[in-house]
C-alpha positions in Angstrom: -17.6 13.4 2.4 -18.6 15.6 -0.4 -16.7 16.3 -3.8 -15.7 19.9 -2.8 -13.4 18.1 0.1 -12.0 16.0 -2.1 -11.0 18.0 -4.6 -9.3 20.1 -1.7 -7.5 16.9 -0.2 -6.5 16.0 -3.6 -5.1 19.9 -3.9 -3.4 19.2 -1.0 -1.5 16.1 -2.2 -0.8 17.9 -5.7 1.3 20.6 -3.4 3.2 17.7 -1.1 6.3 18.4 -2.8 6.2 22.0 -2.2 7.1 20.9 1.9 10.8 20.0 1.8 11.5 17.5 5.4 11.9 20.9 7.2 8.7 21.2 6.6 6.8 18.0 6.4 5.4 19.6 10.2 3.2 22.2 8.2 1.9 19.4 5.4 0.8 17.2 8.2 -0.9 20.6 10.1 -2.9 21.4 6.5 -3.9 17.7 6.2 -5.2 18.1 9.9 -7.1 20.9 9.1 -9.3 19.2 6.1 -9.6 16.1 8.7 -11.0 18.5 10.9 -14.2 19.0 8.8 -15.1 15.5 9.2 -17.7 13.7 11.6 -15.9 12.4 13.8 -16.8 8.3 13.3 -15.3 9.2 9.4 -12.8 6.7 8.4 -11.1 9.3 5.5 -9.8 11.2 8.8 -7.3 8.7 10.2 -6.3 7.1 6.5 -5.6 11.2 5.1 -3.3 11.2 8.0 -2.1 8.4 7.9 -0.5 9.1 4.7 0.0 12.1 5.8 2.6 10.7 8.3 3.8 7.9 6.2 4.6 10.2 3.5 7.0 12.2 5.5 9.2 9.4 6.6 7.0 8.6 9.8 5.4 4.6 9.6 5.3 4.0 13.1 2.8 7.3 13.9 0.9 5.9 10.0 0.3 2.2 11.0 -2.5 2.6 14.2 -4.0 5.3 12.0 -4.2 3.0 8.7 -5.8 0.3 11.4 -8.4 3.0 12.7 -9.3 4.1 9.5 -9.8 0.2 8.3 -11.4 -0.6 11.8 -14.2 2.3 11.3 -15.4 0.8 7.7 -12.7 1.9 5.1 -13.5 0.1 2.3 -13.3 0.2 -1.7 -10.3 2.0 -3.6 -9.3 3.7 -0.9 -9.9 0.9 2.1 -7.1 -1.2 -0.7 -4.8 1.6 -0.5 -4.6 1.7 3.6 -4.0 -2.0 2.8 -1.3 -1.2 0.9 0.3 1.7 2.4 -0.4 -0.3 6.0 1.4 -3.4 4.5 4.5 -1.4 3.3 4.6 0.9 7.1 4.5 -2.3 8.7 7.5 -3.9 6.8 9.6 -0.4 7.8 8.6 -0.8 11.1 10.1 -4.8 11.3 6.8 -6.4 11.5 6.8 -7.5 7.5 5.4 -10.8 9.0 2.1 -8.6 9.1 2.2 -7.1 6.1 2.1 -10.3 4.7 -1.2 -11.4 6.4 -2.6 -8.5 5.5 -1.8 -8.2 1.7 -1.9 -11.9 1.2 -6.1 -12.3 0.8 -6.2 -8.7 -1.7 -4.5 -11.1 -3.9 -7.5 -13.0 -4.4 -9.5 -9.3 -4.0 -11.6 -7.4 -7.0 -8.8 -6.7 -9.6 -8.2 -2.7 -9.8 -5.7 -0.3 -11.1 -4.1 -0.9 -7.5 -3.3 -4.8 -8.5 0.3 -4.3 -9.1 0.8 -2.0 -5.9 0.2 -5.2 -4.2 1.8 -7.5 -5.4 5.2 -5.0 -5.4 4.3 -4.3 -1.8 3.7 -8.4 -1.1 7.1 -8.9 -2.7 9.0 -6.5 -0.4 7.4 -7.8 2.5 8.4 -11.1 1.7 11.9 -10.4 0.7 11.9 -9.2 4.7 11.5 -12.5 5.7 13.7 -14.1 3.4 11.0 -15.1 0.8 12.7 -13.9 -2.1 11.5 -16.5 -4.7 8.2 -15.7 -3.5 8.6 -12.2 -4.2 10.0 -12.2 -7.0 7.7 -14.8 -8.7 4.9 -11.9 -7.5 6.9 -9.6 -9.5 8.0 -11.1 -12.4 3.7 -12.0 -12.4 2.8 -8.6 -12.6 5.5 -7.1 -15.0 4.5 -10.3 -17.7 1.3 -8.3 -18.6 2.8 -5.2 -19.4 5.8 -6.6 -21.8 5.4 -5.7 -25.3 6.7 -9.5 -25.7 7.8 -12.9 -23.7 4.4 -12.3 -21.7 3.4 -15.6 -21.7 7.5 -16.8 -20.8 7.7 -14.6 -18.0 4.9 -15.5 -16.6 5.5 -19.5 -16.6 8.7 -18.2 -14.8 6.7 -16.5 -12.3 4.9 -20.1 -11.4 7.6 -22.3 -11.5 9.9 -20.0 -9.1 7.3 -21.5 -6.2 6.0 -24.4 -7.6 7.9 -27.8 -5.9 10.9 -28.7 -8.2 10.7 -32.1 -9.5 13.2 -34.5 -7.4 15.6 -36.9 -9.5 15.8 -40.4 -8.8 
């Protein structure tokens, strides 16, 4: 789509916390609205509202509507964000298990401002099924980077929490 309706989805979003829960109804009608101005085949249409109805407390109507937006070509920035946001629904929903398969290969993805997202999201999922070490070594992974100190500590921490421990004899 063109930069005008972005600008006005991104108004949109910039006014989200203007609709209190009562009123999460009339967000979800104005995000509608600007999907409405969209060919039909457009992938932005089912991933605006699927945020639309993830944001206000709603993953089970988000998750088909993340898929249909990824199904129809969603790709880039924004195709890693339904990834994301998908990933995250999924685990609220009870189907973490999914989340997992679907965040797992972004790992190993183009690196973007979105790299920790993932790996937070990645961790939650797996601390859903019980895989906290795994979760926590994604975590710890991320975080090292951004410590003014112990980066390179934290970070062999981070390996060793899902590397096989050495047996003794």
């Amino acid at each position: 789509m063109d930069q005008d309706w972005e600008d006005r989805v991104s108004a949109a979003w910039a006014t989200f916390d203007d609709y209190p829960e009562d009123r999460a109804a009339e967000f979800r009608a104005l995000i509608d609205a600007l999907v409405a101005e969209l060919p039909e085949d457009s992938p932005l249409g089912p991933f605006e509202q699927a945020c639309a109805w993830d944001s206000t407390g709603h993953s089970d109507r988000a998750v088909p509507l993340y898929r249909e937006a990824l199904a129809r070509g969603l790709s880039g920035y924004k195709g890693r964000r339904a990834k994301i946001q998908m990933s995250s629904s999924l685990r609220n929903v009870g189907r973490a298990e999914e989340g997992v398969a679907l965040l797992t290969p972004e790992l190993d993805g183009p690196s973007d401002e979105l790299d920790d997202a993932v790996r937070a999201t990645l961790a939650l999922c797996l601390s859903s099924l019980g895989r906290d070490r795994e979760g926590l070594a994604l975590v710890l992974g991320a975080l090292a980077p951004h410590l003014p100190r112990y980066q390179r500590s934290m970070a062999n921490y981070a390996r060793a929490l899902t590397e096989p421990q050495p047996r003794e004899a």
